[in-house]
C-alpha positions in Angstrom: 2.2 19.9 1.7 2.8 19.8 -2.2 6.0 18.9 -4.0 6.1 19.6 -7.5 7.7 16.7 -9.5 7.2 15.1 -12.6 4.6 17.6 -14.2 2.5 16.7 -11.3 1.9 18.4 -7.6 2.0 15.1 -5.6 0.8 15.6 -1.8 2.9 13.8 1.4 2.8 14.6 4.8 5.5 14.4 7.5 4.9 12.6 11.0 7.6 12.1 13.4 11.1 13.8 13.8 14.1 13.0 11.9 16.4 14.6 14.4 16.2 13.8 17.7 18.1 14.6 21.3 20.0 11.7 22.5 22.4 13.1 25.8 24.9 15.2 24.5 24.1 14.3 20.6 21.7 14.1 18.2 20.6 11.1 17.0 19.1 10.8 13.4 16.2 8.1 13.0 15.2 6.4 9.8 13.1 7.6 7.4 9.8 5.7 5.9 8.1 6.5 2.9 4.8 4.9 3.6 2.8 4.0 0.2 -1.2 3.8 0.4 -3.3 0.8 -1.8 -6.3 1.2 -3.6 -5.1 2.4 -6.4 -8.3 5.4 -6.1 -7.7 5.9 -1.9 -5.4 8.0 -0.4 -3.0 7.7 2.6 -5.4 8.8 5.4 -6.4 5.3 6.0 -2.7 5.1 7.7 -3.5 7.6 10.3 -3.4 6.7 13.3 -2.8 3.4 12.8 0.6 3.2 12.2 1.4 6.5 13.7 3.2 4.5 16.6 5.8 3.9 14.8 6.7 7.6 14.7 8.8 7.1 17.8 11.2 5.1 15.9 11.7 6.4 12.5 10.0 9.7 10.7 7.1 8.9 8.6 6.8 10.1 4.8 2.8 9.9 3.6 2.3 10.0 0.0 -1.0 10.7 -2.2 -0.1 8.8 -5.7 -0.7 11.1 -8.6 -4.3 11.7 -9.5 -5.5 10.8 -6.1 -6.2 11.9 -2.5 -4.7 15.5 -2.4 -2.7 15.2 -4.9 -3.2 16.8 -8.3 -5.2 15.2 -10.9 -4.1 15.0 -14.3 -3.7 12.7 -17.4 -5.3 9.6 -16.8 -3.5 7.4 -19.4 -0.6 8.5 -16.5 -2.3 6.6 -13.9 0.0 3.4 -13.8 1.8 1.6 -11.4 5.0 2.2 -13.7 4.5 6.3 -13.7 3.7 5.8 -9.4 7.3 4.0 -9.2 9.1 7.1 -11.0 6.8 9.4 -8.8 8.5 7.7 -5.6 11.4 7.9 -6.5 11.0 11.9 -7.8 9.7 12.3 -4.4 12.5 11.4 -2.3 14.9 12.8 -4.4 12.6 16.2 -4.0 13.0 15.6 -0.3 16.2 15.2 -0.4 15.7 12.1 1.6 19.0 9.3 1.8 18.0 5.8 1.1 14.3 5.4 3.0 12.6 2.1 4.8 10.0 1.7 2.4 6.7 0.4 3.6 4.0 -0.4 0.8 0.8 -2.1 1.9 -1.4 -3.6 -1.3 -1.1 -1.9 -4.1 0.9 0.2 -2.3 3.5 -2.6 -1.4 3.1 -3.5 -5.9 4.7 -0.1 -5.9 7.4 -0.7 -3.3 8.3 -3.6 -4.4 8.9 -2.3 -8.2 11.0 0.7 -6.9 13.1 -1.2 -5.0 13.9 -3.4 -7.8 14.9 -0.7 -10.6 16.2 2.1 -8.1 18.5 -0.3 -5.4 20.3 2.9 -4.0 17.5 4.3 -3.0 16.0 1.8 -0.6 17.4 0.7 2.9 15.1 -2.0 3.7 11.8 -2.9 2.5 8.5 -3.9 3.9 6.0 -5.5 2.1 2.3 -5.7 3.4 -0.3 -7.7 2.2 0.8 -7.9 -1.3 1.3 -9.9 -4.7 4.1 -9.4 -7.7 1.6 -10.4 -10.6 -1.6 -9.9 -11.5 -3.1 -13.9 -10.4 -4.3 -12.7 -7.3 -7.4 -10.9 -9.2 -8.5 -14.3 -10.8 -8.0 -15.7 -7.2 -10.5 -12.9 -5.8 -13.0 -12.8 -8.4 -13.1 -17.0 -7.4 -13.1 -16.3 -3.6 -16.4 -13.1 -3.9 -18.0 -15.8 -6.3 -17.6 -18.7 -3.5 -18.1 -16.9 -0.6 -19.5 -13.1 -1.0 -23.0 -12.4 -0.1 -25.0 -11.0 -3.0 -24.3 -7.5 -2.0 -20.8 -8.1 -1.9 -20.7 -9.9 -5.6 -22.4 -7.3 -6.8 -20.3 -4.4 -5.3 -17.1 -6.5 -6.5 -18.9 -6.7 -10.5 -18.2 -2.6 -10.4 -14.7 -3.0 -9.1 -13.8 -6.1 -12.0 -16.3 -4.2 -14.6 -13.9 -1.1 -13.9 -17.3 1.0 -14.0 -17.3 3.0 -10.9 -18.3 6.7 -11.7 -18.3 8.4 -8.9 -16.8 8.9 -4.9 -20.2 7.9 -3.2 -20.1 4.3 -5.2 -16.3 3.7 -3.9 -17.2 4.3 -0.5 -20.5 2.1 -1.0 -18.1 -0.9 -2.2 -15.8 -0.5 0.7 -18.7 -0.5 3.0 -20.1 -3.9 1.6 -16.7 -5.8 1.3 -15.6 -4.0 4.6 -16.3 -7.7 6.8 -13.8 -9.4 4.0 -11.2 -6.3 4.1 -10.7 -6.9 8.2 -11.5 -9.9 10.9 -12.3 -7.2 13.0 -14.7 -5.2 11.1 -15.9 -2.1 13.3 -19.0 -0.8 10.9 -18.2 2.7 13.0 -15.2 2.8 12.6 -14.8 1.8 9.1 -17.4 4.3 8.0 -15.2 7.2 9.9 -12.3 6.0 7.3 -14.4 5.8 4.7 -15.8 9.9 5.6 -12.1 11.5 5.7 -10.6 9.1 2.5 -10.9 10.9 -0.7 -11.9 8.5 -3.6 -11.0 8.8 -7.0 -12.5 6.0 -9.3 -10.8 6.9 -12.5 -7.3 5.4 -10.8 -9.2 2.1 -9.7 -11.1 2.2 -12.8 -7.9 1.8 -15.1 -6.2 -1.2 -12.7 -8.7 -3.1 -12.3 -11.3 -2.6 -15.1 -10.7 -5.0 -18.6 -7.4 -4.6 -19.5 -6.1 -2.5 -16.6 -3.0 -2.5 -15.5 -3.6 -4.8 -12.4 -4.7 -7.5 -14.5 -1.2 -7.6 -16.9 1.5 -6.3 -14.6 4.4 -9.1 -13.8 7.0 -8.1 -11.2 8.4 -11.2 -10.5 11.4 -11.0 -13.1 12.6 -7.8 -11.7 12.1 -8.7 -7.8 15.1 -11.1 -8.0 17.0 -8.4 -8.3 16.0 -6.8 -4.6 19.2 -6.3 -2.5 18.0 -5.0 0.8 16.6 -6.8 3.6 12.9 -7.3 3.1 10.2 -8.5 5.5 7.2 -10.3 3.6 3.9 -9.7 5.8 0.5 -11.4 5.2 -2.8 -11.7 6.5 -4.0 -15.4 6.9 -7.7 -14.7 6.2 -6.9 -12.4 3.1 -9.5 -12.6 0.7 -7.8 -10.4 -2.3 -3.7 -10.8 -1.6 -4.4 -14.6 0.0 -0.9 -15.5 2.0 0.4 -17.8 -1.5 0.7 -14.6 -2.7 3.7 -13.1 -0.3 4.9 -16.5 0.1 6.0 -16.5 -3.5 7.6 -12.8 -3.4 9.3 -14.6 0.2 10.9 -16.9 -2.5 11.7 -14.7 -5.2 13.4 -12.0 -2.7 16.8 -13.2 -1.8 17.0 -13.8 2.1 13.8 -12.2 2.5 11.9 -12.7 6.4 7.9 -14.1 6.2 5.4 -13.4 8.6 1.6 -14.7 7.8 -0.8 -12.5 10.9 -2.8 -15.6 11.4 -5.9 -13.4 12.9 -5.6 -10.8 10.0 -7.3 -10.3 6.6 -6.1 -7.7 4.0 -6.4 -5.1 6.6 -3.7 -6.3 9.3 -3.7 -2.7 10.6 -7.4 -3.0 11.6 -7.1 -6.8 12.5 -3.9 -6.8 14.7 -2.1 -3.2 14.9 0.1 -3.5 17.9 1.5 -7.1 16.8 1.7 -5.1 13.2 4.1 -2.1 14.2 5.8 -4.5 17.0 7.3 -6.1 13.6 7.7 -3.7 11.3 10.0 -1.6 14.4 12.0 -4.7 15.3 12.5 -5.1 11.9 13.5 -1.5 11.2 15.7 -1.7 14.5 17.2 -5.0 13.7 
């Protein structure tokens, strides 16, 4: 499905009733607007992963502009700022009350930044693997240049060179850092992901290339401001977003919960799914 907003045709995708039976009434379940990483993937990654959690609350998929199935367009648009107003345009299109928002990487860089400047729209907030500032990149770049086999370095000089041209050559640096991504690296299985994401590299290009916007952004003067219950989740073994990273936005947040997935890496989905949607539900529920 397409919503047009913001002089762009944004995709999202609806899984799990609103409205459900309940004896003689019916009962109405949260919503979640679920935010993808990358920036340059696209939501699919989600499914089915988290699609448990559509027996608790209806899931909202999103493709940020320029990416997945959404409509490309002006790349100087391509920020995190311009992906925080397309949220927000989103749910306002949907017509949505305030939503549990669930941002994973990038994605939770996102959700974190529309919580802060749009409060009303937000009922709680879950943040996944994360950071508020762009130090974790110089933390990466050390941890590839430590530890990364050559393949791996070399895939990772495209991503910090901000130099990737074409789909084929994301997918080709996914496959090489897929053992860092997830603990539990499945080569069949990630390659299956990889074969039904749609890349865009201009997006990744412009956040993490020389002076993209990954390597200046700063949330942490606005996240103060964050007034709805937030749960902080982390990967222990997280080689891009290490756990320091979520600890600090656990600080920042006011009374904001911390959970560190201590047989995870960036991909806790992948690593440890059922332990993953067992919190993000009780939290929800709670």
């Amino acid at each position: 499905m397409l919503a047009h907003v913001r002089g762009t045709m944004l995709y999202f995708d609806v899984e799990g009733a609103g409205l459900v039976p309940d004896g003689p009434v019916m009962r109405e379940r949260p919503t979640a607007m679920v935010v993808h990483g990358g920036p340059g993937g696209d939501h699919s990654g989600f499914k089915p992963a988290v699609s448990p959690l559509a027996d608790a609350m209806q899931l909202i998929y999103f493709d940020h502009r320029g990416q997945g199935r959404s409509e490309r367009g002006d790349p100087a648009r391509y920020t995190l700022d311009e992906n925080v107003e397309d949220m927000e345009a989103l749910r306002r299109h949907l017509g949505l009350d305030p939503v549990v928002s669930i941002g994973t990487s990038y994605g939770g860089m996102v959700a974190m930044a529309h919580a802060a400047r749009f409060p009303e729209a937000v009922s709680k907030l879950v943040l996944i693997v994360t950071a508020a500032h762009g130090g974790f990149m110089a933390r990466a770049e050390q941890f590839v240049r430590d530890h990364g086999t050559a393949e791996q370095q070399q895939a990772c000089e495209r991503l910090w060179s901000g130099t990737f041209e074409t789909p084929e050559q994301m997918a080709d640096y996914y496959a090489a850092m897929g053992p860092l991504y997830s603990r539990r690296y499945d080569p069949a299985a990630a390659e299956a992901v990889r074969g039904r994401s749609i890349y865009a590299p201009e997006p990744l290009n412009r956040a993490f290339g020389p002076g993209g916007v990954l390597r200046s952004f700063d949330l942490r003067p606005e996240i103060g401001r964050v007034a709805v219950p937030t749960l902080v989740l982390a990967g222990r073994h997280d080689w891009i977003c290490p756990p320091e990273f979520s600890e600090e936005i656990h600080r920042l947040i006011p009374g904001a919960q911390l959970q560190i997935f201590e047989d995870s890496s960036h991909t806790i989905r992948a690593d440890e799914p059922d332990a993953l949607n067992a919190v993000i539900r009780k939290f929800v529920a709670s």
